[in-house]
N, C-alpha and C positions, 0 to 999 in steps of 0.2 A: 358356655354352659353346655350346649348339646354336645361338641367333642369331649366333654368329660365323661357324659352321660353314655357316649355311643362308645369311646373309646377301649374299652375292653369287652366288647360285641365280639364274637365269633362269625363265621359262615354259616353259622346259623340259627345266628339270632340272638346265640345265650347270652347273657351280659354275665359277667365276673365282678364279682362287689364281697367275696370273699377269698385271704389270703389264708395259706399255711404257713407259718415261718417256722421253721426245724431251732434249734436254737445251736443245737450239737449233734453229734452222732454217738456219744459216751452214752453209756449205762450205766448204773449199779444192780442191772438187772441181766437175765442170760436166757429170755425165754425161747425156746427152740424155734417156734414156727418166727421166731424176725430175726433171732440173731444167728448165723451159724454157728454149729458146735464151739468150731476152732476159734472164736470170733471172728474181729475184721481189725486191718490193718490202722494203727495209730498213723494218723499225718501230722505235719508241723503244724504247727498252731498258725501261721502265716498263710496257709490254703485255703482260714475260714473267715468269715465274716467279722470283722472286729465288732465293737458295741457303736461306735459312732458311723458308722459305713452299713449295718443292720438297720440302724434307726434309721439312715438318709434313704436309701432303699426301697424301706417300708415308707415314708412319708412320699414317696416318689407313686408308687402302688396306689397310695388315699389320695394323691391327686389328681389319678385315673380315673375313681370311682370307687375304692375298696371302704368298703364300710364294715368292714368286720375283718379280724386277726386272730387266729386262731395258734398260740404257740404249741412246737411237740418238740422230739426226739426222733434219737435218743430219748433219755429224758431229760427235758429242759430243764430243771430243778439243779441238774450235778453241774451248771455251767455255773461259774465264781460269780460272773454278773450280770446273775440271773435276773437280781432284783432290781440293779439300775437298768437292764433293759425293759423290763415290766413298767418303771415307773417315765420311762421316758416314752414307752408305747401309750403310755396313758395321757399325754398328751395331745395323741391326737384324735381326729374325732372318729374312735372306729367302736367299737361294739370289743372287746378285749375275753380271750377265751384259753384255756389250757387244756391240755393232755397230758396226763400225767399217770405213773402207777403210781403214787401217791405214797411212797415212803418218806420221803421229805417235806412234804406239805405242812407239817407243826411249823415248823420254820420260817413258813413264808404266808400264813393268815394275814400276817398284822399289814405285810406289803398286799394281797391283793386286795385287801380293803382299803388301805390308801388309795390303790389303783382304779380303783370301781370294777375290779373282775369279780365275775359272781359266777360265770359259767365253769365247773370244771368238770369235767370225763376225767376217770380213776379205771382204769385197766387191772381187772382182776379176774381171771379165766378160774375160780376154784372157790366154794364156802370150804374147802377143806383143806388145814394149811401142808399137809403131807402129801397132798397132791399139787396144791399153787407150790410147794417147793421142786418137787419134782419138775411142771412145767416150768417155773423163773428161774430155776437152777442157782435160785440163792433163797433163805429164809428170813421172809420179813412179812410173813401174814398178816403176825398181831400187831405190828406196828402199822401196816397198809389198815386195817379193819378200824383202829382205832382213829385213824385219821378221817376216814368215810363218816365214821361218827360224831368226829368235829366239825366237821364240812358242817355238816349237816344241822347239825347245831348253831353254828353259827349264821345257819340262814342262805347257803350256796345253794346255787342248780348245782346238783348234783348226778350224773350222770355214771351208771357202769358199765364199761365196755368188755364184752363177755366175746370170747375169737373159741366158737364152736370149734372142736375137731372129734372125728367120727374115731370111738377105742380112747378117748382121752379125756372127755367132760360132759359129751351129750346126757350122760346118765341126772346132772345134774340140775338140766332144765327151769324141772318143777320145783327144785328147792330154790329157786333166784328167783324164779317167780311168785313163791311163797313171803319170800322178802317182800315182796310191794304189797304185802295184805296190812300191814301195820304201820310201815316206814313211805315218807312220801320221797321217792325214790324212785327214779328212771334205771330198767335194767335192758341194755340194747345188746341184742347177739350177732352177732356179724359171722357170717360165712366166711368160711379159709379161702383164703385166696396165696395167688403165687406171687411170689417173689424170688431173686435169685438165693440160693443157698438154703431154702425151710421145706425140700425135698418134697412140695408139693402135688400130689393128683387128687381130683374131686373126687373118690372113691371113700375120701376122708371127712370130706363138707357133710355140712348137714342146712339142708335147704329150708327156705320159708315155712313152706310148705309142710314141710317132718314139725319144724319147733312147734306150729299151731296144732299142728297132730297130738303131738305130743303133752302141750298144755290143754287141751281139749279132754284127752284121755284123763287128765285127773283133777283138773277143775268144771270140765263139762264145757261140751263146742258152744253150747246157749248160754254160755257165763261169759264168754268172751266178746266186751263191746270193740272194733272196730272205730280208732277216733280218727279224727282230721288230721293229716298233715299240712304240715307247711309248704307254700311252693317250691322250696327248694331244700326241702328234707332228704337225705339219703337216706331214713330210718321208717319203715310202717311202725305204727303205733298204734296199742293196745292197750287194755286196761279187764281186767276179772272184774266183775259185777262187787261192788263191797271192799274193795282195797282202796289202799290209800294213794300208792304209790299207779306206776304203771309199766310196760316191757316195749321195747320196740325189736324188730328184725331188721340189718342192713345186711340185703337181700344184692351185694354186689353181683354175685355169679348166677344166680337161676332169675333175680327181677331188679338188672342194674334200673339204675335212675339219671342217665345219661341224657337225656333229653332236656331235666330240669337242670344240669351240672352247674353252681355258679361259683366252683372253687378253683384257684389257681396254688403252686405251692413253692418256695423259695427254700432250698436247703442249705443246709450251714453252709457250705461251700461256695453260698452265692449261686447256685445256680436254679433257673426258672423249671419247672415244669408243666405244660399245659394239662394233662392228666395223669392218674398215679400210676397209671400201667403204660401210660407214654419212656423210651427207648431212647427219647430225642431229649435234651435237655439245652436252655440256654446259658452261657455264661453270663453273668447281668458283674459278677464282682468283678475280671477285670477289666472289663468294659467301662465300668464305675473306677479304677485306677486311674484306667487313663486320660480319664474329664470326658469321656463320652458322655452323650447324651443316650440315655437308656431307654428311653421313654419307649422310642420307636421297634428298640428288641423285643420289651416290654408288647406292642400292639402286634408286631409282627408274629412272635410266639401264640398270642393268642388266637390272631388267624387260622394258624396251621393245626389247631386241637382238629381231632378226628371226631365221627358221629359218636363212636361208641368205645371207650377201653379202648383209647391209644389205638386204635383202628380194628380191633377185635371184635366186629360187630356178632357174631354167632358163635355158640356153644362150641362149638366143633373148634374156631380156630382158637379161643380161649382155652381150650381143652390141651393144645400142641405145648409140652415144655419147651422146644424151641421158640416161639412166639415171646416167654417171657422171657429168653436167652439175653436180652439187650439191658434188661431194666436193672437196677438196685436191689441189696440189699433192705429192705424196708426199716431197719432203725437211720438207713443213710439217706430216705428219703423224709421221714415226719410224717407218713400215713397220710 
């Protein structure tokens, strides 16, 4: 029982008890800051994770200690066995969670209620659909909007994932924040961050610091309650005096959360990553081919995670495009 417990411990100290699993790298989405223009190369469908070698994998992980799964993308929805993976991660005993830009979501209610999934994060950068086209580089507003609205209905945490960039959404803050006055609704902003090919410089972010500025300036700095996080939240969390809902900021680049980190992340390809701006990646699938024993990649990888951002402890070297010269594409890694 204690090597379960201890077994995904790092150097210092953090213990890992939740997974990312990527399901694909496919989209039906083209949003600039994850996918490159040009897109990204199709692979054989043989490079990636089949459904029974995903589930073994993942069941290998929950016997470390993973108590929570969190599926992404691409988007995991456009994968054909989508829903036999869903229902067979629900077998085990972890806590079951998605990411999704939620155009396909009618689809799959009735599975994640089989499933006991309740958690899902819905990525929508725009209340304005000629501008969410602009940024997704495809048109499916009303049908993403419409589905937030059945989530929601039907009783899901509902989560929306807002990816600030400075010239391109900041303007629209206060009106996502306006959305929690009525709707009980989490709206989380995340700071741009780099990845290879979304032509990123911080010149473009918009910090903690500006959003609360910024909600301050039109609902009043004294309106805004400050609530509890979780121990191991990425998101500060907020709430306007008199709303229903409430907004968080995940504050990667000006107030990472490195310290509390208890996420590890497995990409379609089978391969481990100890953190998201980590360079180094494990192969675990064809290690898993050829009757290895994973477990110890598995412990070994987690060892090696850095204090901060894949070893980018300060602003300055987070700041060098080189620095993130090594890492993914971010629909190839699952966020």
């Amino acid at each position: 029982m204690d090597e379960q417990v201890t077994a995904l411990t790092d150097t210092f100290g953090r213990k890992h008890d939740y997974l990312r699993i990527s399901l694909t790298e496919r989209c039906n989405m083209r949003c600039f800051y994850c996918m490159p223009e040009e897109g990204i190369p199709l692979r054989p469908r043989e490079e990636f994770m089949r459904q029974e070698e995903l589930l073994s994998i993942a069941g290998t992980f929950v016997s470390m200690g993973v108590r929570k799964i969190r599926l992404t993308g691409g988007e995991p929805l456009v994968r054909r066995d989508a829903a036999e993976i869903i229902e067979g991660l629900s077998k085990l005993p972890v806590e079951l969670a998605i990411t999704t830009n939620g155009v396909l979501v009618d689809r799959f209610i009735d599975v994640f209620q089989r499933s006991g999934l309740r958690n899902v994060n819905v990525s929508l950068d725009s209340l304005d659909a000629e501008r969410m086209h602009r940024i997704a580089r495809r048109d499916h507003f009303e049908q993403i909007m419409a589905n937030i609205r059945l989530l929601m209905r039907e009783g899901f945490d509902v989560k929306v994932n807002v990816v600030l960039i400075r010239g391109t959404n900041e303007d629209e803050i206060g009106d996502f924040v306006q959305w929690t006055a009525q709707e009980n609704i989490n709206v989380r902003f995340i700071e741009f961050m780099p990845f290879d090919g979304n032509k990123w410089d911080w010149s473009k972010g918009i910090s903690l610091q500006e959003v609360l500025d910024t909600v301050g300036e039109r609902f009043g700095a004294g309106n805004i309650e400050r609530m509890i996080d979780g121990p191991h939240d990425t998101a500060k969390h907020y709430r306007i005096n008199g709303h229903k809902g409430t907004f968080a900021v995940i504050s990667t680049v000006t107030n990472p959360f490195c310290d509390s980190c208890n996420r590890l992340r497995l990409t379609a390809d089978g391969r481990m990553k100890n953190c998201l701006f980590s360079g180094t990646e494990t192969d675990l699938l064809q290690a898993y081919r050829k009757g290895e024993d994973i477990t110890a990649l598995i412990r070994d990888t987690v060892l090696h995670k850095k204090k901060a951002r894949g070893g980018m402890e300060t602003m300055e070297e987070f700041r060098k495009p080189e620095n993130h010269a090594g890492n993914r594409a971010m629909q190839t890694i699952g966020g």
